[in-house]
C-alpha positions as CSV (number, residue, x, y, z in Angstrom):
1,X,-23.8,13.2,-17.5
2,X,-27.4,12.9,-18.8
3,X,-28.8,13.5,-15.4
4,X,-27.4,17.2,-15.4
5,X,-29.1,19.9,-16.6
6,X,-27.2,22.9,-15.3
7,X,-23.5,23.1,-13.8
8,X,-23.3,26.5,-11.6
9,X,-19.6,27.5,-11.2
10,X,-18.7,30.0,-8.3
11,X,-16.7,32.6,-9.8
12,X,-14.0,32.1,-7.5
13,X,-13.2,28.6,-8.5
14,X,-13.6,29.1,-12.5
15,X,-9.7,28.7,-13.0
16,X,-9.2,25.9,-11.0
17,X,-8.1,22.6,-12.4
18,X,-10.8,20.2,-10.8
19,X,-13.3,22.8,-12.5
20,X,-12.1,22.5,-16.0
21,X,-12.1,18.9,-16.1
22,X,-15.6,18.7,-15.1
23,X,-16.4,21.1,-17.9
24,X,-14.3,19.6,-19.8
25,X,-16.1,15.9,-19.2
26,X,-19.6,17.7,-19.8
27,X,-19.2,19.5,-23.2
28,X,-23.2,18.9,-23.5
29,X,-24.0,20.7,-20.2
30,X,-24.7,24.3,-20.3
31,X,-22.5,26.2,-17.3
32,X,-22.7,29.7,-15.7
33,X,-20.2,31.5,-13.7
34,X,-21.9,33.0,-10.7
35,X,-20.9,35.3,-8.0
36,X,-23.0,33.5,-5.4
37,X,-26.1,30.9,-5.5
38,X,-28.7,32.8,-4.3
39,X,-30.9,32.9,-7.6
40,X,-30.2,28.9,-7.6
41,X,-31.6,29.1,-4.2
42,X,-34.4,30.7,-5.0
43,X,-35.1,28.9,-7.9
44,X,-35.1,25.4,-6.0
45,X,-37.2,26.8,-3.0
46,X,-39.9,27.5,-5.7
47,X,-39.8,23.8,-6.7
48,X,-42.4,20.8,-5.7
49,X,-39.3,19.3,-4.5
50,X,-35.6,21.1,-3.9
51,X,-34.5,18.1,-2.7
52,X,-35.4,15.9,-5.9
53,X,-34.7,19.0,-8.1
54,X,-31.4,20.0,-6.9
55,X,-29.6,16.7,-7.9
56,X,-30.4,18.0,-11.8
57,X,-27.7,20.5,-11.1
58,X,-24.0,20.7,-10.3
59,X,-22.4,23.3,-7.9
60,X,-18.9,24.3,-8.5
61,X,-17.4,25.6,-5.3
62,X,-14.6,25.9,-2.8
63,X,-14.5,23.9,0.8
64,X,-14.3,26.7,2.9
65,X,-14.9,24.5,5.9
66,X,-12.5,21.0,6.9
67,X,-12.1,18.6,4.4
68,X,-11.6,15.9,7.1
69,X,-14.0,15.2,10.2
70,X,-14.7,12.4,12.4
71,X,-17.7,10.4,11.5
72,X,-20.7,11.8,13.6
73,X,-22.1,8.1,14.4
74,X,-24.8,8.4,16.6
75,X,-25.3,9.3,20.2
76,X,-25.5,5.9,22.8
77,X,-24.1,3.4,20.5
78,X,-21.0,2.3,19.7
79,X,-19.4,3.7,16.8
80,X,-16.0,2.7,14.8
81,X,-13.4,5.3,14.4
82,X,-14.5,6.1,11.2
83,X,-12.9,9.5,9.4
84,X,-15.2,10.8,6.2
85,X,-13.6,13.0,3.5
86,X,-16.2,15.8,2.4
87,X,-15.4,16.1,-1.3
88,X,-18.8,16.7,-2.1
89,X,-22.5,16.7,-1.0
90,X,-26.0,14.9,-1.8
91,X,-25.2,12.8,-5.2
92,X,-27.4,12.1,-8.4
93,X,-29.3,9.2,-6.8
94,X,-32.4,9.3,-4.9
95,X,-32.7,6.6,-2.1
96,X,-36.2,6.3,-0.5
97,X,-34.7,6.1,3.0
98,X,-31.3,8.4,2.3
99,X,-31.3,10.8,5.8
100,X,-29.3,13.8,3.5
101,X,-32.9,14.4,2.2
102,X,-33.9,16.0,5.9
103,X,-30.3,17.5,6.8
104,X,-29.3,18.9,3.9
105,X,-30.1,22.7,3.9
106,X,-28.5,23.3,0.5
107,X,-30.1,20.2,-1.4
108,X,-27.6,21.0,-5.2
109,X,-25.1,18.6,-5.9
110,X,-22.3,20.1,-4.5
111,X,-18.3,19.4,-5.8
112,X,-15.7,20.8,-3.6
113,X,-12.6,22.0,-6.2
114,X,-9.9,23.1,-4.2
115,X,-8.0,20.0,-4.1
116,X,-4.9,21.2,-3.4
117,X,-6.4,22.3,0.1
118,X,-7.6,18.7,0.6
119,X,-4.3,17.4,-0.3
120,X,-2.4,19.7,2.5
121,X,-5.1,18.8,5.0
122,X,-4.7,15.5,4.6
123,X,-1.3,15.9,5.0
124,X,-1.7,17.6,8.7
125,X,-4.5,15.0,9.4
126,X,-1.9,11.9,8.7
127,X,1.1,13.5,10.7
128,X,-1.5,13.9,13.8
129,X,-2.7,10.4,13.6
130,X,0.3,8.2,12.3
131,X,0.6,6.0,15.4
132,X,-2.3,4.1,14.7
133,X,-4.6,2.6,12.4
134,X,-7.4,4.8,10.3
135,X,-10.0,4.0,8.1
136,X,-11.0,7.2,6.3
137,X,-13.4,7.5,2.6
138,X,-15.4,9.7,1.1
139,X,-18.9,7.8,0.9
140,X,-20.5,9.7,3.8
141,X,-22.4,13.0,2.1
142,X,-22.0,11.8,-1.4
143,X,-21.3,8.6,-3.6
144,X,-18.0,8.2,-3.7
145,X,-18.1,6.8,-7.5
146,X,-21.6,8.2,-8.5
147,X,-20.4,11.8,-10.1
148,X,-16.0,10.1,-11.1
149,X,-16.7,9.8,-15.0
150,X,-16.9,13.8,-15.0
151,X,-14.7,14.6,-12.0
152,X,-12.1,12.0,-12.1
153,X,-11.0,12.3,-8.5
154,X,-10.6,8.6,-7.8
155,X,-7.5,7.9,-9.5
156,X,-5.9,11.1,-7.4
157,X,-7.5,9.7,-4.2
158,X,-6.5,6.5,-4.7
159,X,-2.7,7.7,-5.9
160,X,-2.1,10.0,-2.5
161,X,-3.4,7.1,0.0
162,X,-1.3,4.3,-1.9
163,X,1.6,3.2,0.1
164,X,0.0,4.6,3.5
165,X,-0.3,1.1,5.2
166,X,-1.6,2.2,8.6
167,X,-4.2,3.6,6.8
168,X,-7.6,2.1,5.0
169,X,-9.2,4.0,2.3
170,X,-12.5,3.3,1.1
171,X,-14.3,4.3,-2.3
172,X,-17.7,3.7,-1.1
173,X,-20.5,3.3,-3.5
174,X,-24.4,1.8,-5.0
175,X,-22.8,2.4,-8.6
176,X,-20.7,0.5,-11.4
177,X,-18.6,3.6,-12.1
178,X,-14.8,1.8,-11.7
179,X,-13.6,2.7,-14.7
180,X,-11.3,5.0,-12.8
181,X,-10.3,2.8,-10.3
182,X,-9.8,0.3,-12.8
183,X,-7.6,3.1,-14.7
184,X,-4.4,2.5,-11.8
185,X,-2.8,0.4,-10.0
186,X,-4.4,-2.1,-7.6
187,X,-3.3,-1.1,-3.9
188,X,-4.0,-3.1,-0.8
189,X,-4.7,-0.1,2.0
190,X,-7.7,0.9,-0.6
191,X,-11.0,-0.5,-0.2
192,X,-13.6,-0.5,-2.8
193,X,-16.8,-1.1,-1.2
194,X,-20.4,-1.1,-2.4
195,X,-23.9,-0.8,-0.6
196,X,-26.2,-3.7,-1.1
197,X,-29.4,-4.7,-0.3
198,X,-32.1,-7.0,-1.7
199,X,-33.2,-6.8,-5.0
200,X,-36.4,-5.7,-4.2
201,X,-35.3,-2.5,-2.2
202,X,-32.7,-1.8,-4.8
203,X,-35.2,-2.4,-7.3
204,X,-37.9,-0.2,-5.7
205,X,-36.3,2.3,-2.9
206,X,-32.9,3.0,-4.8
207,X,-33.8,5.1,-7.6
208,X,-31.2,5.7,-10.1
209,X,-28.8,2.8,-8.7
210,X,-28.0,-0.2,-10.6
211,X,-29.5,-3.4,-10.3
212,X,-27.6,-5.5,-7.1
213,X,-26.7,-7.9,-10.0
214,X,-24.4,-5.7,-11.6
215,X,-22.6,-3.8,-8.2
216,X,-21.8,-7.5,-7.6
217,X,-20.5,-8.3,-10.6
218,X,-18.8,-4.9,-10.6
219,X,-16.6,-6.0,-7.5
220,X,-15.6,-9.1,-8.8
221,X,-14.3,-6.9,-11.4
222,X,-12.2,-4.7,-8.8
223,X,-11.6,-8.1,-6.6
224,X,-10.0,-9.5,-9.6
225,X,-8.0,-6.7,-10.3
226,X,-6.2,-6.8,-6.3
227,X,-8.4,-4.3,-4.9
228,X,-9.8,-5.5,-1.6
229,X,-13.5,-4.8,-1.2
230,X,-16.0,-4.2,1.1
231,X,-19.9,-4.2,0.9
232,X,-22.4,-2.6,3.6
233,X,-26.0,-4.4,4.1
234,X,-27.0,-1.4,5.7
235,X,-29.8,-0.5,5.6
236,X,-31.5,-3.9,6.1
237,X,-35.4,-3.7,6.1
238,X,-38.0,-6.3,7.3
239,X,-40.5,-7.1,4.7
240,X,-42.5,-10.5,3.4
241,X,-40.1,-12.3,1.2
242,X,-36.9,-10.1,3.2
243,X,-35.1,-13.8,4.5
244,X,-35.1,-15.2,1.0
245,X,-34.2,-12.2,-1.0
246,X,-31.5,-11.9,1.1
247,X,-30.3,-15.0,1.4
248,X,-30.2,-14.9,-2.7
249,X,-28.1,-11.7,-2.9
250,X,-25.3,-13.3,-0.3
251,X,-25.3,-16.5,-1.7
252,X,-24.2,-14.4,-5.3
253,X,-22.0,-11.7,-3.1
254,X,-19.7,-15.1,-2.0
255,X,-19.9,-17.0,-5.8
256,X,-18.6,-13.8,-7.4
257,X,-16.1,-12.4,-4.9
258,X,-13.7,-14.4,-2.6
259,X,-14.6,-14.5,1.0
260,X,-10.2,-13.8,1.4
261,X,-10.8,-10.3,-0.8
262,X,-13.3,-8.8,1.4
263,X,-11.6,-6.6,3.8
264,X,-14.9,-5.6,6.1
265,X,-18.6,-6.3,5.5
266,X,-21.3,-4.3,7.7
267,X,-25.0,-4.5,8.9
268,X,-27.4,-1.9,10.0
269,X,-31.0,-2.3,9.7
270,X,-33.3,0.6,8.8
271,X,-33.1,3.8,11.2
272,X,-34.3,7.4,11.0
273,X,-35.2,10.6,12.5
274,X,-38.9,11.2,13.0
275,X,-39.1,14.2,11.3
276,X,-37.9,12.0,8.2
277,X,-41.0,9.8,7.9
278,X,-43.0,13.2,6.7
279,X,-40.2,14.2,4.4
280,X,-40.1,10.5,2.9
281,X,-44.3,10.1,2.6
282,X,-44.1,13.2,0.3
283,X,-41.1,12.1,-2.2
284,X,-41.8,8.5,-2.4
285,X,-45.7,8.4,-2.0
286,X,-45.5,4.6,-2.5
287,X,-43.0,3.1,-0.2
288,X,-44.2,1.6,2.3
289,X,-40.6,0.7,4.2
290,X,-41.2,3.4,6.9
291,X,-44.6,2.0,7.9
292,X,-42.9,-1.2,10.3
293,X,-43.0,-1.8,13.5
294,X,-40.9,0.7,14.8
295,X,-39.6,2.6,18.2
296,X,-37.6,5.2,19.3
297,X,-34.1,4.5,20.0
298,X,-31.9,5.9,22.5
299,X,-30.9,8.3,19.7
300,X,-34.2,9.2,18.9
301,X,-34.0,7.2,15.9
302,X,-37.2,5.4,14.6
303,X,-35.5,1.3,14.8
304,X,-36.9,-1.6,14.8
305,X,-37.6,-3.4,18.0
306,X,-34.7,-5.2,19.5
307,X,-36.0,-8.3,19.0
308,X,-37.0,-7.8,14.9
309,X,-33.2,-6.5,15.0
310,X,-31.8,-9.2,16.7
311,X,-33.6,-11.5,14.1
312,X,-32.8,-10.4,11.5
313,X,-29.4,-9.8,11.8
314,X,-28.6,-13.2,13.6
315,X,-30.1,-14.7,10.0
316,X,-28.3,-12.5,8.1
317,X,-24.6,-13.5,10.2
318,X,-25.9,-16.9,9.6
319,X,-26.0,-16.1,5.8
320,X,-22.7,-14.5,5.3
321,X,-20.7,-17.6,7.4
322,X,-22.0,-19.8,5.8
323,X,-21.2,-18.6,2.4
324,X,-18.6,-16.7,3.0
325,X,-16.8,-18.6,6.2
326,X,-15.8,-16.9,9.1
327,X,-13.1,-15.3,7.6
328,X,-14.9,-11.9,6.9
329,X,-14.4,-9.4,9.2
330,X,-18.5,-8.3,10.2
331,X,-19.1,-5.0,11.9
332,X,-22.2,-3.2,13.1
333,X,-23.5,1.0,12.2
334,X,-24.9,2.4,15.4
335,X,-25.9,-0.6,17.3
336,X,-25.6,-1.1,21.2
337,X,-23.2,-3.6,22.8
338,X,-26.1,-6.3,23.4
339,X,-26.9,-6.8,19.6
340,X,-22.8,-7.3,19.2
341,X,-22.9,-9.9,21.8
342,X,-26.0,-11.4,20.4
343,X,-25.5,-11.2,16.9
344,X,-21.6,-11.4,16.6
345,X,-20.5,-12.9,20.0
346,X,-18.1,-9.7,20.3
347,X,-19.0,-7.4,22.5
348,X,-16.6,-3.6,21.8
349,X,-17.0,-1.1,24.7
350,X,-15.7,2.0,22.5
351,X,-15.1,2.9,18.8
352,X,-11.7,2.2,18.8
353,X,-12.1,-1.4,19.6
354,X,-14.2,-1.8,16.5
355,X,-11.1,-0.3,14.6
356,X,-9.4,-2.9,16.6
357,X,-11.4,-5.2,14.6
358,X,-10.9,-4.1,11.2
359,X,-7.9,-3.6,10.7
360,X,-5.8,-5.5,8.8
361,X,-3.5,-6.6,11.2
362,X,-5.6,-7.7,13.6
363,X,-5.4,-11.8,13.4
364,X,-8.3,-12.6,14.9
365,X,-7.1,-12.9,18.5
366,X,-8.8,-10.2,19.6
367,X,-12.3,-11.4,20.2
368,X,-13.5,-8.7,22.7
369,X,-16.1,-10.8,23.9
Protein backbone atom coordinates (compact mmCIF):
# COMPACT_ATOMS: atom_id res chain seq x y z
CA UNK A 1 0.00 0.00 0.00
CA UNK A 2 1.30 3.43 -0.88
CA UNK A 3 0.50 4.82 2.49
CA UNK A 4 3.12 2.50 4.17
CA UNK A 5 6.48 3.31 4.64
CA UNK A 6 7.76 0.73 7.08
CA UNK A 7 6.26 -2.74 8.11
CA UNK A 8 7.89 -3.75 11.74
CA UNK A 9 7.55 -7.57 12.17
CA UNK A 10 7.88 -8.93 15.85
CA UNK A 11 10.31 -11.69 15.69
CA UNK A 12 8.04 -14.01 17.10
CA UNK A 13 5.41 -13.92 14.44
CA UNK A 14 8.00 -13.86 11.31
CA UNK A 15 6.93 -17.52 10.31
CA UNK A 16 3.45 -17.14 10.53
CA UNK A 17 1.17 -17.36 7.61
CA UNK A 18 -0.91 -14.06 8.06
CA UNK A 19 2.71 -12.45 8.14
CA UNK A 20 3.88 -13.73 4.87
CA UNK A 21 1.05 -12.73 2.95
CA UNK A 22 1.22 -9.29 4.09
CA UNK A 23 4.85 -9.25 2.93
CA UNK A 24 4.02 -11.04 0.30
CA UNK A 25 1.10 -8.19 -0.80
CA UNK A 26 3.79 -5.37 -0.12
CA UNK A 27 6.88 -6.45 -2.23
CA UNK A 28 7.55 -2.38 -2.35
CA UNK A 29 7.53 -2.00 1.46
CA UNK A 30 10.78 -2.27 3.21
CA UNK A 31 10.25 -4.73 6.56
CA UNK A 32 12.44 -5.42 9.65
CA UNK A 33 12.29 -8.24 12.04
CA UNK A 34 12.43 -6.88 15.59
CA UNK A 35 12.72 -8.26 18.93
CA UNK A 36 10.45 -5.68 20.52
CA UNK A 37 9.17 -2.01 19.44
CA UNK A 38 10.84 0.11 21.61
CA UNK A 39 13.05 1.98 19.05
CA UNK A 40 9.61 2.38 17.00
CA UNK A 41 8.47 3.81 20.13
CA UNK A 42 10.88 6.14 20.52
CA UNK A 43 11.06 7.15 17.21
CA UNK A 44 7.17 8.14 17.11
CA UNK A 45 7.41 9.90 20.53
CA UNK A 46 9.98 12.18 18.79
CA UNK A 47 7.42 13.06 16.10
CA UNK A 48 5.10 16.38 15.77
CA UNK A 49 2.46 13.92 15.76
CA UNK A 50 2.73 9.88 16.86
CA UNK A 51 -0.67 9.68 16.21
CA UNK A 52 -0.66 10.97 12.45
CA UNK A 53 2.90 9.35 12.06
CA UNK A 54 2.21 5.98 13.29
CA UNK A 55 -0.41 5.05 10.60
CA UNK A 56 2.74 5.34 7.97
CA UNK A 57 3.83 2.10 9.56
CA UNK A 58 2.62 -1.44 10.00
CA UNK A 59 3.17 -3.58 13.19
CA UNK A 60 3.39 -7.22 12.82
CA UNK A 61 2.42 -8.94 16.15
CA UNK A 62 0.76 -11.53 18.17
CA UNK A 63 -2.75 -10.92 20.32
CA UNK A 64 -1.58 -11.80 23.46
CA UNK A 65 -4.76 -10.44 25.00
CA UNK A 66 -8.71 -11.77 23.94
CA UNK A 67 -9.56 -11.58 20.51
CA UNK A 68 -13.26 -11.26 21.49
CA UNK A 69 -14.77 -8.56 23.98
CA UNK A 70 -18.00 -7.02 24.55
CA UNK A 71 -18.44 -3.74 23.09
CA UNK A 72 -17.58 -1.07 25.94
CA UNK A 73 -20.70 1.30 24.87
CA UNK A 74 -20.80 3.97 27.19
CA UNK A 75 -21.82 4.34 30.79
CA UNK A 76 -25.82 5.57 31.32
CA UNK A 77 -27.13 4.79 28.03
CA UNK A 78 -28.44 2.04 26.44
CA UNK A 79 -26.21 0.01 24.54
CA UNK A 80 -26.91 -3.06 21.98
CA UNK A 81 -25.19 -6.31 22.67
CA UNK A 82 -22.70 -5.62 20.36
CA UNK A 83 -19.38 -8.12 20.43
CA UNK A 84 -16.10 -6.50 18.52
CA UNK A 85 -13.38 -8.75 17.11
CA UNK A 86 -9.78 -7.00 17.80
CA UNK A 87 -7.89 -8.06 14.66
CA UNK A 88 -6.10 -5.00 14.58
CA UNK A 89 -5.70 -1.41 15.90
CA UNK A 90 -5.93 2.37 14.68
CA UNK A 91 -6.11 2.01 10.56
CA UNK A 92 -4.58 4.22 7.68
CA UNK A 93 -7.24 6.85 7.81
CA UNK A 94 -7.41 9.90 9.80
CA UNK A 95 -10.87 11.06 10.86
CA UNK A 96 -11.09 14.62 12.45
CA UNK A 97 -13.37 13.36 15.29
CA UNK A 98 -11.96 9.49 15.49
CA UNK A 99 -11.79 9.01 19.61
CA UNK A 100 -8.68 6.15 18.99
CA UNK A 101 -6.55 9.41 18.50
CA UNK A 102 -6.80 10.12 22.57
CA UNK A 103 -6.99 6.29 23.82
CA UNK A 104 -4.65 4.84 21.79
CA UNK A 105 -1.29 4.56 23.85
CA UNK A 106 0.48 2.65 21.02
CA UNK A 107 -0.69 4.99 17.96
CA UNK A 108 1.24 2.20 14.84
CA UNK A 109 -1.09 0.37 12.86
CA UNK A 110 -1.23 -2.72 14.54
CA UNK A 111 -2.17 -6.39 12.74
CA UNK A 112 -2.76 -9.19 15.01
CA UNK A 113 -1.28 -12.60 13.05
CA UNK A 114 -2.06 -15.36 15.17
CA UNK A 115 -5.19 -16.35 13.45
CA UNK A 116 -5.32 -19.61 14.44
CA UNK A 117 -5.80 -18.28 18.15
CA UNK A 118 -8.68 -16.16 16.85
CA UNK A 119 -10.18 -19.10 15.18
CA UNK A 120 -10.21 -21.33 18.55
CA UNK A 121 -11.48 -18.41 20.51
CA UNK A 122 -14.17 -17.85 18.48
CA UNK A 123 -14.87 -21.27 18.66
CA UNK A 124 -15.22 -21.18 22.80
CA UNK A 125 -16.97 -17.73 22.32
CA UNK A 126 -19.85 -19.43 19.97
CA UNK A 127 -20.31 -22.62 22.17
CA UNK A 128 -20.88 -20.08 25.27
CA UNK A 129 -23.33 -18.06 23.50
CA UNK A 130 -25.32 -20.40 20.95
CA UNK A 131 -28.75 -19.96 22.55
CA UNK A 132 -29.24 -16.66 21.24
CA UNK A 133 -28.68 -14.16 18.79
CA UNK A 134 -25.14 -12.18 18.33
CA UNK A 135 -24.00 -9.53 16.23
CA UNK A 136 -20.19 -9.55 16.37
CA UNK A 137 -17.49 -7.51 13.60
CA UNK A 138 -14.42 -6.26 13.57
CA UNK A 139 -14.97 -2.38 12.80
CA UNK A 140 -14.43 -1.16 16.34
CA UNK A 141 -10.43 -0.29 16.72
CA UNK A 142 -9.73 -0.57 13.10
CA UNK A 143 -11.48 -0.48 9.50
CA UNK A 144 -12.53 -3.57 8.94
CA UNK A 145 -11.77 -3.29 4.99
CA UNK A 146 -9.19 -0.31 5.15
CA UNK A 147 -5.75 -2.57 5.43
CA UNK A 148 -7.75 -6.33 3.28
CA UNK A 149 -5.88 -5.86 -0.18
CA UNK A 150 -2.54 -6.70 1.82
CA UNK A 151 -3.97 -8.88 4.62
CA UNK A 152 -6.69 -10.70 3.04
CA UNK A 153 -8.51 -11.63 6.18
CA UNK A 154 -12.09 -10.94 4.90
CA UNK A 155 -12.62 -13.88 2.81
CA UNK A 156 -11.40 -16.21 6.01
CA UNK A 157 -13.80 -14.12 8.24
CA UNK A 158 -16.44 -14.19 6.10
CA UNK A 159 -15.84 -18.23 5.35
CA UNK A 160 -15.78 -19.32 9.29
CA UNK A 161 -19.14 -17.14 10.21
CA UNK A 162 -20.98 -18.50 6.97
CA UNK A 163 -23.63 -20.88 7.90
CA UNK A 164 -23.77 -19.52 11.68
CA UNK A 165 -27.50 -18.26 11.41
CA UNK A 166 -27.94 -17.08 15.00
CA UNK A 167 -25.18 -15.03 14.41
CA UNK A 168 -24.69 -11.52 12.41
CA UNK A 169 -21.35 -10.53 11.21
CA UNK A 170 -20.46 -7.29 10.11
CA UNK A 171 -17.40 -5.99 7.87
CA UNK A 172 -17.71 -2.53 8.91
CA UNK A 173 -16.08 0.22 6.86
CA UNK A 174 -15.55 4.24 5.18
CA UNK A 175 -13.62 2.31 2.27
CA UNK A 176 -14.33 0.76 -1.23
CA UNK A 177 -12.01 -2.16 -0.57
CA UNK A 178 -14.67 -5.29 -1.47
CA UNK A 179 -12.72 -6.91 -3.67
CA UNK A 180 -12.29 -9.57 -1.17
CA UNK A 181 -15.70 -9.81 -0.21
CA UNK A 182 -16.64 -9.79 -3.65
CA UNK A 183 -13.95 -12.76 -4.07
CA UNK A 184 -16.69 -15.52 -2.15
CA UNK A 185 -19.75 -16.37 -1.80
CA UNK A 186 -22.58 -14.11 -0.80
CA UNK A 187 -23.89 -15.21 2.77
CA UNK A 188 -26.93 -13.89 4.51
CA UNK A 189 -25.72 -13.79 8.45
CA UNK A 190 -22.76 -11.31 7.02
CA UNK A 191 -23.27 -7.81 6.99
CA UNK A 192 -21.32 -5.45 5.01
CA UNK A 193 -21.85 -2.08 6.38
CA UNK A 194 -20.31 1.31 5.65
CA UNK A 195 -20.01 4.70 7.64
CA UNK A 196 -21.54 7.68 6.02
CA UNK A 197 -22.00 11.04 6.49
CA UNK A 198 -22.51 14.15 4.42
CA UNK A 199 -20.41 15.01 1.74
CA UNK A 200 -19.08 17.87 3.32
CA UNK A 201 -17.73 16.08 6.51
CA UNK A 202 -16.50 13.22 4.42
CA UNK A 203 -15.06 15.66 2.22
CA UNK A 204 -13.43 17.70 4.93
CA UNK A 205 -13.15 15.68 8.36
CA UNK A 206 -12.51 12.12 6.81
CA UNK A 207 -9.12 12.31 5.52
CA UNK A 208 -8.06 9.47 3.40
CA UNK A 209 -11.70 8.00 2.94
CA UNK A 210 -13.44 8.00 -0.23
CA UNK A 211 -15.84 10.24 -1.48
CA UNK A 212 -19.68 9.21 0.09
CA UNK A 213 -20.46 8.78 -3.63
CA UNK A 214 -18.44 5.99 -4.17
CA UNK A 215 -19.02 3.83 -0.53
CA UNK A 216 -22.56 4.11 -1.84
CA UNK A 217 -22.05 2.89 -5.02
CA UNK A 218 -19.70 0.41 -3.44
CA UNK A 219 -22.74 -1.25 -1.50
CA UNK A 220 -24.89 -1.50 -4.29
CA UNK A 221 -22.11 -3.41 -5.61
CA UNK A 222 -22.12 -5.89 -2.40
CA UNK A 223 -26.17 -5.47 -2.31
CA UNK A 224 -26.24 -6.79 -5.70
CA UNK A 225 -24.17 -9.52 -5.12
CA UNK A 226 -26.65 -10.98 -1.93
CA UNK A 227 -24.78 -9.48 0.80
CA UNK A 228 -27.02 -7.64 3.13
CA UNK A 229 -25.71 -4.25 4.16
CA UNK A 230 -25.73 -1.93 6.74
CA UNK A 231 -24.67 1.80 6.94
CA UNK A 232 -24.02 3.94 10.23
CA UNK A 233 -24.82 7.86 10.11
CA UNK A 234 -22.87 8.16 13.14
CA UNK A 235 -21.43 10.60 13.74
CA UNK A 236 -23.97 13.15 12.67
CA UNK A 237 -22.86 16.84 13.10
CA UNK A 238 -24.86 20.12 13.09
CA UNK A 239 -23.62 22.59 10.74
CA UNK A 240 -25.29 25.37 8.10
CA UNK A 241 -26.23 23.46 5.08
CA UNK A 242 -26.27 19.87 7.57
CA UNK A 243 -30.40 19.17 6.69
CA UNK A 244 -29.84 19.41 2.93
CA UNK A 245 -26.60 17.61 2.62
CA UNK A 246 -28.10 15.07 4.40
CA UNK A 247 -31.14 14.72 2.97
CA UNK A 248 -28.95 14.45 -0.52
CA UNK A 249 -26.85 11.53 0.69
CA UNK A 250 -30.13 9.43 1.92
CA UNK A 251 -32.06 10.20 -0.96
CA UNK A 252 -28.85 8.44 -3.06
CA UNK A 253 -28.29 5.68 -0.11
CA UNK A 254 -32.16 4.42 -1.00
CA UNK A 255 -31.79 4.98 -5.21
CA UNK A 256 -28.70 2.77 -5.07
CA UNK A 257 -29.44 0.06 -2.55
CA UNK A 258 -32.87 -1.58 -1.79
CA UNK A 259 -34.52 -0.54 1.44
CA UNK A 260 -35.27 -4.91 1.70
CA UNK A 261 -31.09 -5.34 1.57
CA UNK A 262 -30.34 -3.25 4.50
CA UNK A 263 -30.19 -5.31 7.42
CA UNK A 264 -29.68 -2.35 10.20
CA UNK A 265 -29.02 1.40 9.76
CA UNK A 266 -27.77 3.56 12.92
CA UNK A 267 -27.56 7.22 14.17
CA UNK A 268 -25.35 8.83 16.61
CA UNK A 269 -24.59 12.44 16.54
CA UNK A 270 -21.16 13.84 17.40
CA UNK A 271 -19.80 12.89 20.99
CA UNK A 272 -16.47 13.05 22.73
CA UNK A 273 -14.30 13.12 25.72
CA UNK A 274 -13.11 16.52 26.77
CA UNK A 275 -9.67 15.85 26.82
CA UNK A 276 -10.27 15.16 23.00
CA UNK A 277 -11.12 18.71 21.86
CA UNK A 278 -7.23 19.69 22.69
CA UNK A 279 -5.99 16.53 21.03
CA UNK A 280 -8.25 17.36 17.82
CA UNK A 281 -7.39 21.54 17.75
CA UNK A 282 -3.74 20.37 17.28
CA UNK A 283 -4.16 17.68 14.38
CA UNK A 284 -6.91 19.30 12.44
CA UNK A 285 -6.08 23.11 13.09
CA UNK A 286 -9.08 23.90 10.77
CA UNK A 287 -12.15 21.99 11.80
CA UNK A 288 -14.34 23.75 13.30
CA UNK A 289 -16.89 20.58 14.16
CA UNK A 290 -15.90 20.55 17.82
CA UNK A 291 -16.65 24.31 18.34
CA UNK A 292 -20.98 23.63 18.66
CA UNK A 293 -23.04 23.99 21.17
CA UNK A 294 -22.15 21.38 23.31
CA UNK A 295 -22.62 19.81 27.05
CA UNK A 296 -21.52 17.22 29.14
CA UNK A 297 -23.39 14.12 29.05
CA UNK A 298 -24.06 11.69 31.74
CA UNK A 299 -20.95 9.97 30.38
CA UNK A 300 -18.93 12.88 30.45
CA UNK A 301 -19.13 13.10 26.90
CA UNK A 302 -19.16 16.57 25.14
CA UNK A 303 -23.05 16.04 23.08
CA UNK A 304 -25.07 18.20 21.82
CA UNK A 305 -28.01 19.44 23.74
CA UNK A 306 -30.95 17.30 23.88
CA UNK A 307 -32.99 19.28 22.02
CA UNK A 308 -30.23 19.91 18.86
CA UNK A 309 -30.18 15.92 19.15
CA UNK A 310 -33.62 15.40 19.21
CA UNK A 311 -33.78 17.66 15.98
CA UNK A 312 -31.73 16.38 14.22
CA UNK A 313 -32.28 13.00 14.41
CA UNK A 314 -36.24 13.26 14.22
CA UNK A 315 -35.25 14.93 10.55
CA UNK A 316 -32.94 12.47 9.78
CA UNK A 317 -35.70 9.30 10.76
CA UNK A 318 -37.91 11.47 8.68
CA UNK A 319 -35.38 11.17 5.85
CA UNK A 320 -34.57 7.48 5.85
CA UNK A 321 -38.75 6.51 5.98
CA UNK A 322 -39.43 8.31 3.56
CA UNK A 323 -36.89 7.03 1.22
CA UNK A 324 -36.35 4.04 2.39
CA UNK A 325 -39.96 3.01 4.05
CA UNK A 326 -40.28 1.73 7.31
CA UNK A 327 -38.93 -1.39 6.58
CA UNK A 328 -35.30 -0.64 7.75
CA UNK A 329 -34.46 -1.66 11.00
CA UNK A 330 -33.03 2.02 12.74
CA UNK A 331 -31.01 1.85 15.99
CA UNK A 332 -29.34 4.35 18.14
CA UNK A 333 -25.08 4.44 19.61
CA UNK A 334 -25.20 5.62 23.16
CA UNK A 335 -28.34 7.44 23.46
CA UNK A 336 -30.80 7.46 26.52
CA UNK A 337 -34.29 5.95 26.44
CA UNK A 338 -36.10 9.46 25.84
CA UNK A 339 -34.34 10.18 22.41
CA UNK A 340 -35.64 6.35 21.48
CA UNK A 341 -39.03 7.27 22.46
CA UNK A 342 -38.83 10.65 20.78
CA UNK A 343 -37.03 9.92 17.82
CA UNK A 344 -37.97 6.22 17.05
CA UNK A 345 -41.22 5.70 19.11
CA UNK A 346 -39.31 2.55 20.75
CA UNK A 347 -38.30 2.93 23.92
CA UNK A 348 -35.49 -0.44 24.98
CA UNK A 349 -34.74 -0.62 28.78
CA UNK A 350 -31.45 -2.77 28.28
CA UNK A 351 -28.98 -3.78 25.40
CA UNK A 352 -30.48 -6.91 24.74
CA UNK A 353 -33.69 -5.48 23.77
CA UNK A 354 -31.96 -3.47 21.00
CA UNK A 355 -30.59 -7.03 19.85
CA UNK A 356 -34.10 -7.80 20.10
CA UNK A 357 -34.52 -5.34 17.39
CA UNK A 358 -32.08 -6.31 15.03
CA UNK A 359 -32.14 -9.40 14.51
CA UNK A 360 -33.25 -10.96 11.78
CA UNK A 361 -35.98 -12.83 13.12
CA UNK A 362 -37.55 -10.40 14.81
CA UNK A 363 -40.89 -9.49 12.53
CA UNK A 364 -41.62 -6.38 13.73
CA UNK A 365 -43.92 -7.28 16.64
CA UNK A 366 -41.83 -6.35 19.02
CA UNK A 367 -42.20 -2.59 19.33
CA UNK A 368 -40.93 -2.01 22.86
CA UNK A 369 -42.59 1.09 23.14
Amino acid sequence: MKAIRKIYVDREIYSFPLTRTILENCPDVPFKVIRNKREVDEMLASSADPVGEGKKYLWLTRQKGAFVKPCPCTPHYVGCNYFIINAALNCPLDCSYCILQLYLTNPLTTIYVNLGDLWKELDAFLRQKRARFLRIGTGELSDSLALDPITKTSGELMAYFRGKGDVSFELKTKTTNIAGVLAGPASENTVISWSLNSARIAREEEKGAPPVDERIEAARIVSEKGFPVGFHFDPLILYGDWEEDYARVIEKLFRAVKPSRVRWLSLGSLRFPPALKPVTEKRFPQTKIIYGEMVRGRDGKLRYFKPLRLELYQKIVGLIKYWGGDQVPLYFCMEDTEVWRKALKKRPRRKEEVELILSPRDDGSRSLT
